[in-house]
C-alpha positions in Angstrom: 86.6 85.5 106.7 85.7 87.7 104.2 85.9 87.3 100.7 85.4 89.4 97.5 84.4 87.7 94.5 84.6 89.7 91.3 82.6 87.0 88.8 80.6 87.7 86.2 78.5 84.8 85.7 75.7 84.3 87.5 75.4 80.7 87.9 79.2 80.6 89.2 78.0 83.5 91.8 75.3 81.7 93.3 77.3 78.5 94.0 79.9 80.1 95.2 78.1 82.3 98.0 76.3 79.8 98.7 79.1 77.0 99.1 81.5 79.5 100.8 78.4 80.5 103.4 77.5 77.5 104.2 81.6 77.6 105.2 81.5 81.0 107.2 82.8 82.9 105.2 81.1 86.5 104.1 80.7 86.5 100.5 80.3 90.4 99.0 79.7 90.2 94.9 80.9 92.6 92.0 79.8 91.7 88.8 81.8 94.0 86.7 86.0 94.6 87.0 85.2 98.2 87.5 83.3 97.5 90.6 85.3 94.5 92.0 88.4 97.3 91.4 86.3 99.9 93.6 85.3 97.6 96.1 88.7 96.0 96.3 90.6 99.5 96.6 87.6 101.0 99.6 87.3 98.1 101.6 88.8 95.4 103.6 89.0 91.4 102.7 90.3 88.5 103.7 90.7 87.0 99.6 89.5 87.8 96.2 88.7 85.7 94.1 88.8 87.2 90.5 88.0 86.1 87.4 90.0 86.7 84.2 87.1 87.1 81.5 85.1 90.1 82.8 83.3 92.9 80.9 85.4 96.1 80.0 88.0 95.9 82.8 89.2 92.2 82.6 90.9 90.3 85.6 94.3 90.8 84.6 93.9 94.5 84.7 92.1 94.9 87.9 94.7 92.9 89.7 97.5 94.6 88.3 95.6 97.6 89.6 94.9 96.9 93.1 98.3 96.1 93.3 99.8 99.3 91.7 97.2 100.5 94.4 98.8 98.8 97.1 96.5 96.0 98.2 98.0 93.4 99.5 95.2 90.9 100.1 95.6 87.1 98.4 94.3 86.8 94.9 92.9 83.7 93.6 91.9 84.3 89.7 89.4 81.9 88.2 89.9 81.2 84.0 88.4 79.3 81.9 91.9 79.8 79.6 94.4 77.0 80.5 96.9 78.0 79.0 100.7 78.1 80.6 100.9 81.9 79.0 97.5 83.1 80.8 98.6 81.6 83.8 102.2 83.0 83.6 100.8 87.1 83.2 98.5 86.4 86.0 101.2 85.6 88.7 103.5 88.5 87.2 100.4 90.9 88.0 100.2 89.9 91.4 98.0 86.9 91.9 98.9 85.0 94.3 96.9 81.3 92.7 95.2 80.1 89.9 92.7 77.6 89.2 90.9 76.7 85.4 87.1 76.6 85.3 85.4 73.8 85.5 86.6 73.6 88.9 86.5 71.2 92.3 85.0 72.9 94.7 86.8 71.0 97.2 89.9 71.9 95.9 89.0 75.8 95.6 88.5 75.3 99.4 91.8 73.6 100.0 93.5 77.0 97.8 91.2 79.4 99.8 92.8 77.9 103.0 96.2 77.5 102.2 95.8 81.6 101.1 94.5 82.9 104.2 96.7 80.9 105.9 99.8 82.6 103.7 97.7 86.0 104.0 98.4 86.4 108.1 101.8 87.4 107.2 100.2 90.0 105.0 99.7 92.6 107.3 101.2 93.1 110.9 99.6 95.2 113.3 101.3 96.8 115.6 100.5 96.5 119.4 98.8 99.8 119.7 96.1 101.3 117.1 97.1 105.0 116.8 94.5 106.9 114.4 93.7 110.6 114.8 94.1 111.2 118.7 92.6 107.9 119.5 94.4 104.8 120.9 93.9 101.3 121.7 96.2 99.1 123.3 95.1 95.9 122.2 97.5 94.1 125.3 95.6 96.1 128.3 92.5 97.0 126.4 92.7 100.6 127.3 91.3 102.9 124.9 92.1 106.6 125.1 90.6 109.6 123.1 93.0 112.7 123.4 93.7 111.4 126.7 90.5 110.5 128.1 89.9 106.7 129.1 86.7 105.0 127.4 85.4 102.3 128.9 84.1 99.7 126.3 82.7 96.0 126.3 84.5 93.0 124.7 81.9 94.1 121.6 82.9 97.4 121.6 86.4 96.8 121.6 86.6 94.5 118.8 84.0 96.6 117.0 86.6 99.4 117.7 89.5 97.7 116.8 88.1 95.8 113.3 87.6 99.6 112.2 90.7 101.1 113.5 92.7 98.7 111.6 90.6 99.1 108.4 90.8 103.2 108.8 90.2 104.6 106.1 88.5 101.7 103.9 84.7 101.3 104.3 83.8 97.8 106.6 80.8 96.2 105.2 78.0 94.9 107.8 79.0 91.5 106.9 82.4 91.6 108.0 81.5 93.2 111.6 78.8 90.6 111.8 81.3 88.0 111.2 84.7 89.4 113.0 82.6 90.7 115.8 79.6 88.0 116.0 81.8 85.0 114.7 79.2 84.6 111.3 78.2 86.0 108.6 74.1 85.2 109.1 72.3 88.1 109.4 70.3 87.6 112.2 67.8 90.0 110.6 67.9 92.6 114.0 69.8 95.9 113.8 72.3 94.8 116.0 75.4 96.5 113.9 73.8 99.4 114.2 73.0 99.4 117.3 76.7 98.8 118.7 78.1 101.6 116.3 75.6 103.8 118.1 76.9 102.9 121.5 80.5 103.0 120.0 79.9 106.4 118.7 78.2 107.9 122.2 81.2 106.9 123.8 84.3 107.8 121.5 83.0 111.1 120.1 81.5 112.3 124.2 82.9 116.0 124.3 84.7 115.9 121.0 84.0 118.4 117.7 84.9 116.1 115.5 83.1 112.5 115.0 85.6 109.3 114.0 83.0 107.4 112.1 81.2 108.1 109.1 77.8 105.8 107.7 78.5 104.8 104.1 74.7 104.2 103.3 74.5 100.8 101.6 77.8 100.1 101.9 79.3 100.0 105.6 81.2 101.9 108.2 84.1 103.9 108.0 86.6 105.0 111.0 87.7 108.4 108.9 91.9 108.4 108.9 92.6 111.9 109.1 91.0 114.6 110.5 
């Protein structure tokens, strides 16, 4: 799974990623709320995990804005405030869980669980991925591009379909390496870019106008509208 965590302190950071990795889940860092707002608003996760105390745009504020914004992923926030009144303004904002600092890592995992279980009602996709004159029927596996049949491996379709349903939102290498791959190890080879090469020959043969767009440093992107 793939999980945003907008923390601010370094030494929480690096036991997190690490923890959570060694879990198999793909960890992706901001450090500030403005970025963990950006990041959380162009890309796609499984959870965030947000913490309250952040420089210039606190926790409260950025989850009250990726849900003004429409995000829908689970929120855990982490605080180091206790208090029943803190906890109170961070459910009415839209988290979805809350946990103090110092905290049990085992029962963070236990949360993290119990959320992405919740989360799988988030978000239904329909049977068939519709975006700009491409389809893909995810119960025969035929993929069509204005009405021309593309033939594509198992890779290649779940490549294909991990950014049809993110359209629009940047995917990060680490979450194709660990929905298409199964883990979020970077096997140090190009093999991402390799498959979104081969993707790429095939969807955009004899078409004028190319589905996806490289974000450099940040990730794919299957472009929404024309």
């Amino acid at each position: 799974m793939s999980i945003l965590l907008i923390e601010d302190d370094e030494r929480i950071v690096e036991f997190l990623k690490r923890g959570l990795g060694e879990q198999g889940h793909a960890v992706e860092v901001a450090m500030t709320g403005s970025e963990g707002l950006e990041k959380g608003r162009q890309e796609v996760y499984s959870l965030i995990i947000l913490d309250v105390m952040l420089p210039k745009v606190d926790g409260h504020e950025v989850c009250q804005e990726l849900r003004l914004s429409g995000i829908r992923t689970p929120i855990l926030m982490l605080t180091a405030m206790d208090g029943l009144d803190d906890v109170i303004t961070g459910l009415r904002l839209g988290a979805d869980d809350y946990m103090t600092k110092p905290f049990s890592f085992r029962e963070l995992l236990a949360r993290i669980e119990a959320l992405l279980r919740r989360g799988g009602d988030y978000e239904v996709q329909p049977p068939v991925l519709v975006v700009q004159d491409i389809s893909f029927d995810r119960e025969s596996l035929e993929v069509l591009r204005a009405g021309r049949a593309i033939e594509l491996t198992s890779k290649e379709l779940a490549l294909l379909e991990l950014l049809m349903t993110s359209a629009g939102k940047v995917v990060s290498r680490a979450q194709i390496l660990e929905t298409v791959w199964g883990s979020s190890n970077d096997p140090l080879t190009n093999i991402v870019e390799v498959y979104i090469r081969r993707l790429r020959a095939k969807i955009d043969e004899g078409s004028d106008n190319p589905l996806i767009t490289t974000i450099r440093g940040r990730g794919y992107r299957l472009e929404a509208k024309a």
